[in-house]
N, C-alpha and C positions, 0 to 999 in steps of 0.2 A: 898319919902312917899310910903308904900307899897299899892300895890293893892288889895281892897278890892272884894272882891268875895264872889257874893249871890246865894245856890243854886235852882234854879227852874226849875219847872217838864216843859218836852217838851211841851207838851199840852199847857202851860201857853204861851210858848214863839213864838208859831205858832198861823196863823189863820187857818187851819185846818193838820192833819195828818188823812191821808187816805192811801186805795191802791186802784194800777190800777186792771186791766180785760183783759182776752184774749177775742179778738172777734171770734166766731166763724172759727175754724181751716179749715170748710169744704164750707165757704160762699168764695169762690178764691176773690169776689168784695169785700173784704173788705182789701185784700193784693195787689192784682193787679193794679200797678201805682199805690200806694201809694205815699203821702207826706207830710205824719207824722213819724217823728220818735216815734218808738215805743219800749223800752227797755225791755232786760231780765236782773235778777241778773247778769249771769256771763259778763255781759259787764260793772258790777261797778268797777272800777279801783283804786278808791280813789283818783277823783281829778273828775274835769271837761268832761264830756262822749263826746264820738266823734261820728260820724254819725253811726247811729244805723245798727244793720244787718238784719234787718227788718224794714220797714214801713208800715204803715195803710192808707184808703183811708177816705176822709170828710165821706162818706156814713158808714162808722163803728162808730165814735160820733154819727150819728143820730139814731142809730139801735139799737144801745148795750149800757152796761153801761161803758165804757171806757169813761175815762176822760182824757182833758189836762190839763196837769200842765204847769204854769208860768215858765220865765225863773229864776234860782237861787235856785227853789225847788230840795233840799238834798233829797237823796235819799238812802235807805237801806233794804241791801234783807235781809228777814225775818227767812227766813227757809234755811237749806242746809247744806250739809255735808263739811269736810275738810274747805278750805277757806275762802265757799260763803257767810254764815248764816255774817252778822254785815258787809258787805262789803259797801262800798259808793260811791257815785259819784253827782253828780252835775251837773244840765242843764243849757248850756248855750242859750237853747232858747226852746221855747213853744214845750213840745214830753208828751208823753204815756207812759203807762207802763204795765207790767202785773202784777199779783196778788200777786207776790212775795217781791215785792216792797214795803216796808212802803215809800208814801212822805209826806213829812215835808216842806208845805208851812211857811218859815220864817215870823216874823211878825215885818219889819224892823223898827220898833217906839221901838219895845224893846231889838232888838237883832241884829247884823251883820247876814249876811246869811254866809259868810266865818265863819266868827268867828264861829257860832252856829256847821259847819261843824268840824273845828278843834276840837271843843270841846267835840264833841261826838263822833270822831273819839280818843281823848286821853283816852275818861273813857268805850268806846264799850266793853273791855274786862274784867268789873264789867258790864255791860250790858249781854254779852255772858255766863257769868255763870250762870243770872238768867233764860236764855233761859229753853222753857219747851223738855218733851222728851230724846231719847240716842241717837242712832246715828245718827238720822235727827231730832236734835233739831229746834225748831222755838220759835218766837218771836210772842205776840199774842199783837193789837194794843193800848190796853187797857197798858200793862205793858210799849209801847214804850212813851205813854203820860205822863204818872208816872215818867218816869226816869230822873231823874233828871240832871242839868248840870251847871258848874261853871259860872256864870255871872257878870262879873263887868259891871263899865259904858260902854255906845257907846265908847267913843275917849279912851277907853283904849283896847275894842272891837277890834276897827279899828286896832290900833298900834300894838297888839299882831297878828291877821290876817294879818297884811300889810307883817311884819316879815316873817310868813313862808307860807305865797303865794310869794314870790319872790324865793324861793327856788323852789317852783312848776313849776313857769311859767320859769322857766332858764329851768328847768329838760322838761319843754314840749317843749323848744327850742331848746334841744339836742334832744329830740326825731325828730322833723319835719327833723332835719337836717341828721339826721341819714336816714330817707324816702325816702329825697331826692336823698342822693347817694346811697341808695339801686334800687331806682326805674331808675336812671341812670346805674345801673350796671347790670340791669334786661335787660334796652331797647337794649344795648351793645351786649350782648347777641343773645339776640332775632334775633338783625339786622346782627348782624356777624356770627352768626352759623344756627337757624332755618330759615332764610329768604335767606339765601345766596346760590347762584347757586350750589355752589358745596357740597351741603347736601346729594347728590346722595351719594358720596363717601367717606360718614361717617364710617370709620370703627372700631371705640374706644367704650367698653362697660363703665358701670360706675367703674366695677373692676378696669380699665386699669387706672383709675384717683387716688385712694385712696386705701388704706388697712384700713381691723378691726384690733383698737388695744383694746386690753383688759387686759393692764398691771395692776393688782391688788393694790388696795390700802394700804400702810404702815404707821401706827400710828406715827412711829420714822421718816421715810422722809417725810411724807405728811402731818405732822399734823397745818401745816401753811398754808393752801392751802383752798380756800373757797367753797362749795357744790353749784352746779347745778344741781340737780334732775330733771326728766320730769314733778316734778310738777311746777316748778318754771322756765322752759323753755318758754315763751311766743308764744302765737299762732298767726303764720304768722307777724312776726318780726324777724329779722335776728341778732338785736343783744341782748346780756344777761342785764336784769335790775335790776335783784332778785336774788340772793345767801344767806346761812345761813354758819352754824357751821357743818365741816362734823361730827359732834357728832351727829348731829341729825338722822343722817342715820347710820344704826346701821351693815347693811349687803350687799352685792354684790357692798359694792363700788370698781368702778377702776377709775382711773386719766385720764387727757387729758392735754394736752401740748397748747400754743398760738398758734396759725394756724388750729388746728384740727376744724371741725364742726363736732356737735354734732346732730343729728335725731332721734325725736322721734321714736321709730319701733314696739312700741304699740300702738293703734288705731292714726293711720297712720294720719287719717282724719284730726286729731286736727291739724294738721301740724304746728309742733314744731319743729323748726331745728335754731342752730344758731350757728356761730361762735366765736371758740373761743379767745378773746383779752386778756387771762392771763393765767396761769396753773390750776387746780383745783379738783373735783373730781364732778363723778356723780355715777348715777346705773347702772346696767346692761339692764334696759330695753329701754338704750339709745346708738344708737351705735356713739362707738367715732370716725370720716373717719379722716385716717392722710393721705395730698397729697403724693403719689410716690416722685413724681418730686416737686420743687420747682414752678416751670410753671403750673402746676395742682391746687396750694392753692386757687386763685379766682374762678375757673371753676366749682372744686369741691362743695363750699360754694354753690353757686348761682346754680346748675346742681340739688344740694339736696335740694335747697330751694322753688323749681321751682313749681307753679300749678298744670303742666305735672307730674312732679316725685312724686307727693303727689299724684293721682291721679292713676300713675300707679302703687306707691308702696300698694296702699288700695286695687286696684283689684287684688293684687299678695300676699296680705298678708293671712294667714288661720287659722280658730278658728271662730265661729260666736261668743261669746259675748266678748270678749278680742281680736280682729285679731291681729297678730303678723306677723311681716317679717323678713324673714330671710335671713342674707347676702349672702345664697349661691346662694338665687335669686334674692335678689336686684345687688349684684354685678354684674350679667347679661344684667341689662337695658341698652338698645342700646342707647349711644348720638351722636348727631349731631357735630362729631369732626372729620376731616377727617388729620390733623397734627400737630407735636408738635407744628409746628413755629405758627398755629394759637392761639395754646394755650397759648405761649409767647408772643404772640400782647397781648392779651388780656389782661393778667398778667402785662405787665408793664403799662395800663392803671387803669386797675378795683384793681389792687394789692393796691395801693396808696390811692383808696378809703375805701378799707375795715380796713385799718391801723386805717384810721381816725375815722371809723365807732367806731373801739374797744376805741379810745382814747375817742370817746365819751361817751361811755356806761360805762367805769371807771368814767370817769366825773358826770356821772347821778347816779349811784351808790355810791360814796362820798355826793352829793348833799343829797341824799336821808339821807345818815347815818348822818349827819349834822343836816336835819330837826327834824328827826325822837329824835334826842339827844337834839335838842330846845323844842320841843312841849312839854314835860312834864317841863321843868325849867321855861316853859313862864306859867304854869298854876301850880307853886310848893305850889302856897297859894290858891290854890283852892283842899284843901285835900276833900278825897272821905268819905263819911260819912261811919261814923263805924257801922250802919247796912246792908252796902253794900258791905263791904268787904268779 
């Protein structure tokens, strides 16, 4: 029997749609030992949000108009350019938010709160054309209640939710696991080379680990090959979860090889770097490091990924509103490597991690292209009204 599908406006289907507040940026008591999490847009990921990069204190609810939301209130920023504007996420337990944030208290007598997420993540982009404005389009609360969205029963609800939350919670268990052996391969590190007696006698720059390659992109050999751009490099994560069509990038692409890691060297800060587990292409404001030596692939990844190196590459880089770095001075930065053979200890342990790392981040990137090809077939009879096309 098919499933029937009725469409009603947000508003209907929540007991309230609101947004949060920033509290006072100059009150430090209302940040200091915080323990509320308190969200921005760019931390909506589209799935479930993970501890926030800020927290709030009790004494900011009592002050300000900052609210807490329930755990399971959807969440969507409102305004913003490139990616941000309709992005989502979901609390898995009592946080805040700032003003940018439409949330969407679910009202579970009429609707799943998963469900209600998938559903307004399949039609956000009939949402995102009605956004008001040009280049920093926004969404005004009034139009987010109005919009409507496909509803069949609860237990058909559940069943289409059950579906592609299992595809999510797999991809968030590639993710933990991929953490795990990054944060092993960080500590590895840290103990063998920065903590180790003989750091005195460091004498390897980062040149002496990698070379820039900047082999040019070709439509006839590369045209099988998937884009990694810096905007789809993720921040402070090591491995890739996002690629597109290199069509979409139109100029200064060059290719990278499996082994190379990739570093953002436009604002430095955002610290984008990751290695690579396939062939591909990106931009040019990405430099692609290919290790010298075989012995050098784990060192380099991890050396470029490092707190330190993101740190020293920002105060080295020049330009105030775009800083940029350049390889003739990153390639300079002194690391704590005083011989090859330590870099081949290293290598035959951390090497075997990072293998896995990429097997994983293939694995999450199939997952994703999986779901992403259900989501509309599981709601193909809940078609978009034809004044919203």
């Amino acid at each position: 029997m098919a499933i029937v599908f009725e469409d009603i406006p947000i508003g209907q289907l929540c007991t309230k749609v609101t947004t949060g507040s920033t509290p006072l940026r100059s009150r430090q008591d209302y940040y200091e030992a915080g323990t509320f999490d308190w969200y921005k847009t760019g931390e909506l990921k589209d799935w479930y949000l993970e501890a926030a990069e800020e927290r709030i204190t009790e004494k900011a609810f009592d002050e300000t108009s900052v609210k807490l939301f329930p755990a399971e209130t959807v969440l969507m920023a409102m305004y913003g350019d490139g990616k941000t504007i309709t992005s989502l996420g979901m609390l898995r337990s009592p946080a805040a938010t700032n003003q940018a944030c439409s949330a969407m208290i679910v009202d579970e007598r009429k609707c799943s709160a998963r469900y209600f997420f998938y559903a307004l993540k399949a039609r956000r982009h009939v949402l995102l054309k009605m956004a008001y404005g040009g280049a920093q389009r926004n969404l005004t609360g009034k139009l987010i209640r109005e919009f409507p969205l496909p509803v069949p029963s609860l237990p058909n609800q559940q069943r289409i939710a059950g579906i592609l939350s299992a595809y999510d919670e797999l991809i968030e268990n590639n993710k933990r696991r991929i953490r795990v052996l990054e944060e092993i391969a960080r500590t590895l590190y840290r103990e063998w080379f920065i903590n180790s007696r003989d750091q005195s006698t460091a004498k390897y720059t980062f040149g002496d680990l990698c070379e820039l390659m900047k082999e040019p992109f070709n439509e006839l050999v590369h045209a099988d090959r998937r884009l990694l751009d810096l905007s789809r490099i993720p921040q402070r994560f090591i491995a890739p979860l996002e690629t597109a069509d290199p069509g979409e990038l139109k100029t200064s692409r060059i290719v990278f090889e499996p082994g190379d890691t990739l570093f953002g060297a436009i604002r430095c800060y955002l610290h984008k770097v990751v290695t690579a587990p396939f062939p591909g292409v990106t931009n040019t404001s990405v430099f692609v490091l290919r290790p010298k030596k075989w012995i050098f692939r784990s060192l380099t990844a991890i050396v470029a990924s490092e707190l330190e190196t993101i740190r020293w590459a920002e105060t080295h880089s020049s330009g105030m509103k775009m800083p940029v770095l350049s390889w003739s001075v990153f390639r300079t930065m002194p690391i704590p490597l005083s011989s090859e053979a330590s870099a081949q200890r290293y290598e035959s342990i951390v090497g075997a991690m990072l293998e896995t790392i990429g097997v994983l981040a293939r694995a999450i990137q199939s997952l994703r292209q999986t779901r992403d090809l259900l989501l509309p077939r599981l709601l193909a009879e809940a078609p978009i009204p034809e004044d919203e096309t």
